[in-house]
TIROFI-631914 format. One record per residue (C-alpha): residue number from 1; y, z, x. Coordinates in steps of 0.05 Angstrom, whole numbers. Example, Ala and Ser with C-alpha at 12.3 -4.5 7.8 and 13.67 -1.06 7.14 Angstrom:
! residues 2
+-----+--------+--------+--------+
|  nr |      Y |      Z |      X |
+-----+--------+--------+--------+
|   1 |    -90 |    156 |    246 |
|   2 |    -21 |    143 |    273 |
+-----+--------+--------+--------+
***
This chain:
! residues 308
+-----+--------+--------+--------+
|  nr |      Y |      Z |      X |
+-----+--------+--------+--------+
|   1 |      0 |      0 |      0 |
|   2 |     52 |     18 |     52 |
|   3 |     32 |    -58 |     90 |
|   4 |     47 |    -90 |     32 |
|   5 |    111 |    -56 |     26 |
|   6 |    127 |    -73 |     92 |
|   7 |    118 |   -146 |     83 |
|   8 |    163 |   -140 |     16 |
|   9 |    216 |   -109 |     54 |
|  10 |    210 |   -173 |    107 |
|  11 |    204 |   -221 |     60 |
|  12 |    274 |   -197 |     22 |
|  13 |    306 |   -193 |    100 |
|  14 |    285 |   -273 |    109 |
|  15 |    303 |   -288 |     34 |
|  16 |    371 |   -257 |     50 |
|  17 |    376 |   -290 |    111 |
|  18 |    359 |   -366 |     81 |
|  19 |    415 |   -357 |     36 |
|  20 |    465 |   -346 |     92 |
|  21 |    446 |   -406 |    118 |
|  22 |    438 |   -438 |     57 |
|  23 |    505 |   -425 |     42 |
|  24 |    545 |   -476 |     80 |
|  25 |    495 |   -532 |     71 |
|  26 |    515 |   -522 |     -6 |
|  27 |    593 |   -532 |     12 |
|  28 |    568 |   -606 |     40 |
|  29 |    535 |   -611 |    -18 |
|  30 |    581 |   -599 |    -60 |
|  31 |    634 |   -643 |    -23 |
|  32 |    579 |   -702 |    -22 |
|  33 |    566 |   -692 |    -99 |
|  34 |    646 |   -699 |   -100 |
|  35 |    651 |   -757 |    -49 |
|  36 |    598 |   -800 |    -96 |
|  37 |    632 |   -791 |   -149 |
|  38 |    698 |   -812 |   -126 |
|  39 |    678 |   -875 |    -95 |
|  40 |    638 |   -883 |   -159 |
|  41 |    700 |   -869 |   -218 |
|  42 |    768 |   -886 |   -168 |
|  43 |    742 |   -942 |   -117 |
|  44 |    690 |   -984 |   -149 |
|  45 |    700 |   -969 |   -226 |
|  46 |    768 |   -957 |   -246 |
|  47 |    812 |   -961 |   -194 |
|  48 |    807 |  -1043 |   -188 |
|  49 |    802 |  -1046 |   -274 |
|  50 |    885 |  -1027 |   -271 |
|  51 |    896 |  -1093 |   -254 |
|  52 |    851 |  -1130 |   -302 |
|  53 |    916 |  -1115 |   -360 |
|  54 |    914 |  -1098 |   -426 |
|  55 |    874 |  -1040 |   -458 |
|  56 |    828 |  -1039 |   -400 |
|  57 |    888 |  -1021 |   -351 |
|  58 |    916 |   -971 |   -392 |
|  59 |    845 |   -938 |   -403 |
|  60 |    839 |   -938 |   -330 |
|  61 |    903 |   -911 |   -318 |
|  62 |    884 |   -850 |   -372 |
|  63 |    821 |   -833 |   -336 |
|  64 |    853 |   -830 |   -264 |
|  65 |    907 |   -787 |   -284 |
|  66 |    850 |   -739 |   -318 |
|  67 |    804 |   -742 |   -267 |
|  68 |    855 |   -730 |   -200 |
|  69 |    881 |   -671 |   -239 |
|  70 |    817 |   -639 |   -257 |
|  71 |    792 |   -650 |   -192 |
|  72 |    858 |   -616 |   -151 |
|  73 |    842 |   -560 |   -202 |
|  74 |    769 |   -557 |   -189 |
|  75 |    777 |   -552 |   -105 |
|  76 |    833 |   -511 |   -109 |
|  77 |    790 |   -455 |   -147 |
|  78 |    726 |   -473 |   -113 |
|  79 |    757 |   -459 |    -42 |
|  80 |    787 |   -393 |    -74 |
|  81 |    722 |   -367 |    -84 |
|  82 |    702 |   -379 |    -23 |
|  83 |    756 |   -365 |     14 |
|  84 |    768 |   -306 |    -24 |
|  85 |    748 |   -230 |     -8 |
|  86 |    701 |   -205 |    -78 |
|  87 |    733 |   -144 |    -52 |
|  88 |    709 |    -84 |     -5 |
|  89 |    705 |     -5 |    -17 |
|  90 |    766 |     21 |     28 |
|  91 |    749 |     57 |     91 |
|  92 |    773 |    122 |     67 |
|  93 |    764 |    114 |     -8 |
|  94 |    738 |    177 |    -40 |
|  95 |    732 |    185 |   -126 |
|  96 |    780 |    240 |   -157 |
|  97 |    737 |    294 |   -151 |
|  98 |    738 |    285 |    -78 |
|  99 |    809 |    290 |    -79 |
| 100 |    817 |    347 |   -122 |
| 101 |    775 |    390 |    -70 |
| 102 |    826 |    367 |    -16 |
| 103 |    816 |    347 |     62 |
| 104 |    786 |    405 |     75 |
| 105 |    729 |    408 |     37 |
| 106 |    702 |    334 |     31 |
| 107 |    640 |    311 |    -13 |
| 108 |    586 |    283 |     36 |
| 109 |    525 |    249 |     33 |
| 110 |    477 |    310 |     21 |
| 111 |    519 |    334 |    -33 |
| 112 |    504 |    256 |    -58 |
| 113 |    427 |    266 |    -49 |
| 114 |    421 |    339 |    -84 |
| 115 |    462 |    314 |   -158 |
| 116 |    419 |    314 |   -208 |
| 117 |    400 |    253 |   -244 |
| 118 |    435 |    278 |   -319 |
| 119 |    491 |    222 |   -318 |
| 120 |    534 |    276 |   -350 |
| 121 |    542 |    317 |   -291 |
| 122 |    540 |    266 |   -238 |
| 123 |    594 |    218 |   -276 |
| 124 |    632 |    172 |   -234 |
| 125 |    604 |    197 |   -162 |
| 126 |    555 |    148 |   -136 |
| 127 |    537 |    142 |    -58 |
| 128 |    508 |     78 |    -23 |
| 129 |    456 |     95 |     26 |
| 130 |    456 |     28 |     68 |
| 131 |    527 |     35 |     76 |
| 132 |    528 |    103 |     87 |
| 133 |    586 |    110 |     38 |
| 134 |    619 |    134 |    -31 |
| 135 |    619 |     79 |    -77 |
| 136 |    673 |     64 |   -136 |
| 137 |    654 |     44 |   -212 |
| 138 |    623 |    -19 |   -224 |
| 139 |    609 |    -28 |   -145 |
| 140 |    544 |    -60 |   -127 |
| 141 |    505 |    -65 |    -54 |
| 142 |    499 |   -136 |    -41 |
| 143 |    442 |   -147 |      6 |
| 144 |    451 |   -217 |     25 |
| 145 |    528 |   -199 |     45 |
| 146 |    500 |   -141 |     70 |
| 147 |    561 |    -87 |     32 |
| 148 |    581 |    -65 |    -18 |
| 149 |    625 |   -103 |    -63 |
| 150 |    669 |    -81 |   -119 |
| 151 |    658 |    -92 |   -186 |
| 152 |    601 |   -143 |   -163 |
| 153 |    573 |   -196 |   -214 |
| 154 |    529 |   -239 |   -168 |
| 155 |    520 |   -280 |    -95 |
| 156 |    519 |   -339 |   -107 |
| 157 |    503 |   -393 |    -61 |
| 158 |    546 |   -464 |    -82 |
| 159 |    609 |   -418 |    -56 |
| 160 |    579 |   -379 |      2 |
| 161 |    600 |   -313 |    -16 |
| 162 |    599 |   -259 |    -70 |
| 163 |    625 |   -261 |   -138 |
| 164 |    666 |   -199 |   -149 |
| 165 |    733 |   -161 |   -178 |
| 166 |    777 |   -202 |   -136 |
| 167 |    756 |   -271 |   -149 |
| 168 |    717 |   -269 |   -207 |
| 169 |    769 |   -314 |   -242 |
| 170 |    770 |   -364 |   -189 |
| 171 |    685 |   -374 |   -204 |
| 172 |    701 |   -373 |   -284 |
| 173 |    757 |   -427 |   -268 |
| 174 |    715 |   -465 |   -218 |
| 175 |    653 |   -461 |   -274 |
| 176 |    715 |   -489 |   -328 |
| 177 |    743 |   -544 |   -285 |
| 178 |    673 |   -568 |   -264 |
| 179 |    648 |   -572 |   -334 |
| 180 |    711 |   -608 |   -358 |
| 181 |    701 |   -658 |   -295 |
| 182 |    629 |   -681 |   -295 |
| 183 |    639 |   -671 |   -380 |
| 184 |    694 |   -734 |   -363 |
| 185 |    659 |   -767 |   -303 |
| 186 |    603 |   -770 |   -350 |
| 187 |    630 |   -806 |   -412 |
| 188 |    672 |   -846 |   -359 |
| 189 |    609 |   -878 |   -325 |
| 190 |    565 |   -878 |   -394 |
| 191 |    596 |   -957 |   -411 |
| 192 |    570 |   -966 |   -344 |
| 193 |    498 |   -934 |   -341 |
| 194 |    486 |   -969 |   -407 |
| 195 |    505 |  -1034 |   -375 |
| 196 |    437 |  -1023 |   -324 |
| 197 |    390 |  -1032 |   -384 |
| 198 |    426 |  -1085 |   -416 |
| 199 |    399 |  -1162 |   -404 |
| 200 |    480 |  -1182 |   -384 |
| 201 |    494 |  -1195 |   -306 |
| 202 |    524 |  -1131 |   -282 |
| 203 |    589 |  -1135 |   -229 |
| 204 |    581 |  -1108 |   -164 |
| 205 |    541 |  -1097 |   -107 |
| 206 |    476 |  -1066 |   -112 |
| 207 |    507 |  -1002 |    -65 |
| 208 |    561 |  -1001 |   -110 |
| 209 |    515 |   -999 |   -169 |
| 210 |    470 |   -955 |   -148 |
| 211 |    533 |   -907 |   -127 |
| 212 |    557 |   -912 |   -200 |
| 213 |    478 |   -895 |   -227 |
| 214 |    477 |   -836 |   -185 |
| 215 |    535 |   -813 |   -195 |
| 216 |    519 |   -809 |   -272 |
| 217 |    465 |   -779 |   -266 |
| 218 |    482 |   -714 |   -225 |
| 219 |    557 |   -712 |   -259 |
| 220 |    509 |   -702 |   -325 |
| 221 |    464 |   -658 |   -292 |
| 222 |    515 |   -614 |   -273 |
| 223 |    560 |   -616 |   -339 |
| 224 |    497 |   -593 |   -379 |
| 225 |    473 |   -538 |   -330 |
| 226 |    551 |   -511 |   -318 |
| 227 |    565 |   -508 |   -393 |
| 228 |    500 |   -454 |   -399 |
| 229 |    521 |   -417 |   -345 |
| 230 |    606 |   -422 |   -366 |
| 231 |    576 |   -407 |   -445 |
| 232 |    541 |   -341 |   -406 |
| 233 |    596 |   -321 |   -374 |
| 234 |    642 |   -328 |   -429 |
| 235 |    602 |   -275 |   -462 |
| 236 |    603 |   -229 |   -407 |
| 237 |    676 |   -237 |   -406 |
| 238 |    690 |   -220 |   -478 |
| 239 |    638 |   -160 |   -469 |
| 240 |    685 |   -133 |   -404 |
| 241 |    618 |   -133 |   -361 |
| 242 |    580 |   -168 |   -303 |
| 243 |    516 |   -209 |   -293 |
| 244 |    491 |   -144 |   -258 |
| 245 |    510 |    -89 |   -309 |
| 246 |    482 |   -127 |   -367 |
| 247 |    422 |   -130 |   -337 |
| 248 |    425 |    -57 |   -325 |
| 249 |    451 |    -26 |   -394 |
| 250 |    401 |    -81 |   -431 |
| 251 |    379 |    -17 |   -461 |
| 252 |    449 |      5 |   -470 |
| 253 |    481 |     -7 |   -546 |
| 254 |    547 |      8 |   -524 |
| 255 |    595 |     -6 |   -457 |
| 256 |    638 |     46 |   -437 |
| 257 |    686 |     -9 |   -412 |
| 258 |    686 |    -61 |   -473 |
| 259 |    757 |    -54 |   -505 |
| 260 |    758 |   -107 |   -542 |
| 261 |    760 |   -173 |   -528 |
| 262 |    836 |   -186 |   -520 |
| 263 |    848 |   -124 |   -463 |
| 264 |    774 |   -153 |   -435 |
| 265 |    803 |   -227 |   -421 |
| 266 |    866 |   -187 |   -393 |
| 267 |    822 |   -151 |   -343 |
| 268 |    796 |   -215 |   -309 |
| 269 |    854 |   -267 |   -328 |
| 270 |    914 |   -215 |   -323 |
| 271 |    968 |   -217 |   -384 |
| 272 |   1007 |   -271 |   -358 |
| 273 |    994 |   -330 |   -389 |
| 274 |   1031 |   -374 |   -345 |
| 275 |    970 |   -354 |   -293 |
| 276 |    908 |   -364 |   -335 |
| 277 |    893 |   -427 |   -317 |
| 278 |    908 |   -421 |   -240 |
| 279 |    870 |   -381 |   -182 |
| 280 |    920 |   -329 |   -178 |
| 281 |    956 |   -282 |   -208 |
| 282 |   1025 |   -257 |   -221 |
| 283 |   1049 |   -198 |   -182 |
| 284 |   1069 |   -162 |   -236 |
| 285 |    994 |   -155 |   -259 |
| 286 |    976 |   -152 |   -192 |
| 287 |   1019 |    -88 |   -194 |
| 288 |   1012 |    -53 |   -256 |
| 289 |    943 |    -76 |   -270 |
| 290 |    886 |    -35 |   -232 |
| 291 |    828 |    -69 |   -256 |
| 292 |    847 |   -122 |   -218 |
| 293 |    842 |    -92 |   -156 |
| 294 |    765 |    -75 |   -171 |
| 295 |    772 |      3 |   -159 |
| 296 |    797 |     35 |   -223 |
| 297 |    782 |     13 |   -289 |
| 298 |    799 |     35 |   -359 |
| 299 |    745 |     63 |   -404 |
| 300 |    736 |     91 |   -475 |
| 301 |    753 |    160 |   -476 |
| 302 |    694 |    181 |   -515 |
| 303 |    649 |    148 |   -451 |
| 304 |    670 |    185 |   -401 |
| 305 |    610 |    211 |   -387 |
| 306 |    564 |    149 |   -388 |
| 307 |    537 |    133 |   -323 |
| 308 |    570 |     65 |   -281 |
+-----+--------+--------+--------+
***
């Protein structure tokens, strides 16, 4: 029994590992997936059909205009996420019970390990025994990252780095302006991919061709996979929660956090509206709003006690 643990243990260290490495051969990926498609919609499709005149120009011109700005939209909040910090439990970051007891008499990790388990008396104080530290509500231990994130939802792969409090919106935009890309890319090239099966002479090289084909195919690959996960995380959104706690409160009918779903939207997309649609926020939400700096959060008063 304690081999086969051992060999679980390795085979989550080389899992972990792959995914590092992983990670930047999805950014080529996901630059080549971008690359095809261009070539496919702007250089070989509708880029020369402006000057054929007529409806076909100005449907041309239509689709360029949409597809430029959705794309801008899409790489600026897919190189937020992954340029972006998910956020990190401060070096000297201690709850409000710690601070109540003052310098002088800190909480350590045996205090941590003696609690008992009643979620009533051990409330907000939770301690992370890889990192050796005190960890705030709605943290998480990410093991491929190999910390502790704040207010963590998920690592994900396609961005290199973890989802968390402080770029959560830039995934949910990056999930949105993908969708509504490949959703456009998709009906754009559909004339097209119909064209293939038809007994009609087709224009264009057979690279070019098979460019547009294949670039139909994985814009409607992605469009239908994206809109399940966006459609998932829509929900979680509303609910004020994360991939990781509703997997943990499954059991759970109520959510200490859920405030309904206007103040829930505020909590990941701020209250300016001006910002909702852009990866970033105003600094007047940046300063009056907590939440979004992944280490306090609102609850229900009548909650308090329900375990993070």
């Amino acid at each position: 029994m304690h081999r086969s643990g051992a060999t679980m243990a390795w085979n989550v260290f080389k899992f972990c590992t792959a995914l590092r490495g992983l990670g930047s051969i999805m950014i080529l990926l996901v630059l080549g997936v971008v690359g095809v498609t261009y070539y496919a919609v702007v250089l070989t499709n509708y880029g020369p059909a402006l000057y054929d005149g007529g409806l076909d120009s100005l449907t041309a011109l239509v689709v360029l205009i949409l597809f430029h700005c959705l794309l801008v939209m899409l790489l600026w909040s897919y190189f937020s996420v992954v340029l972006t910090d998910p956020g990190s439990v401060p070096p000297n970051w201690r709850p409000a019970i710690d601070e109540e007891r003052g310098e002088a008499d800190p909480l350590n990790a045996l205090e941590f390990s003696n609690l008992p388990a009643d979620p009533v008396t051990n409330q907000r104080i939770r301690f992370c025994r890889k990192c050796n530290q005190l960890k705030p509500p709605r943290c998480h231990h990410c093991s491929v990252c190999g910390r502790c994130v704040l207010k963590m939802d998920h690592h994900c792969v396609w961005v290199v780095n973890c989802v968390g409090a402080l770029n959560y919106k830039y995934f949910l935009l990056f999930l949105f302006y993908t969708f509504l890309e490949t959703s456009l890319v998709t009906l754009s090239l559909l004339p097209h991919f119909i064209a293939f099966f038809s007994d009609g002479e087709i224009p264009g090289t057979p690279g070019t061709l098979a460019t547009t084909f294949l670039a139909f195919v994985l814009n409607l690959a992605f469009a239908l996979s994206v809109m399940g996960f966006l459609i998932m995380h829509i929900s979680l959104v509303a609910a004020n929660t994360t991939t990781i706690e509703a997997y943990e409160k499954k059991t759970t009918p109520k959510w200490r956090y859920d405030l309904g779903r206007k103040k829930n939207f505020e909590q990941v997309f701020g209250t300016d509206n001006w910002y909702w649609f852009v990866p970033a926020y105003s600094e007047e939400d940046i300063r009056r709003m907590p939440a979004l700096q992944g280490l306090e959060y609102p609850s229900k008063p009548d909650f308090d006690s329900q375990e993070f």
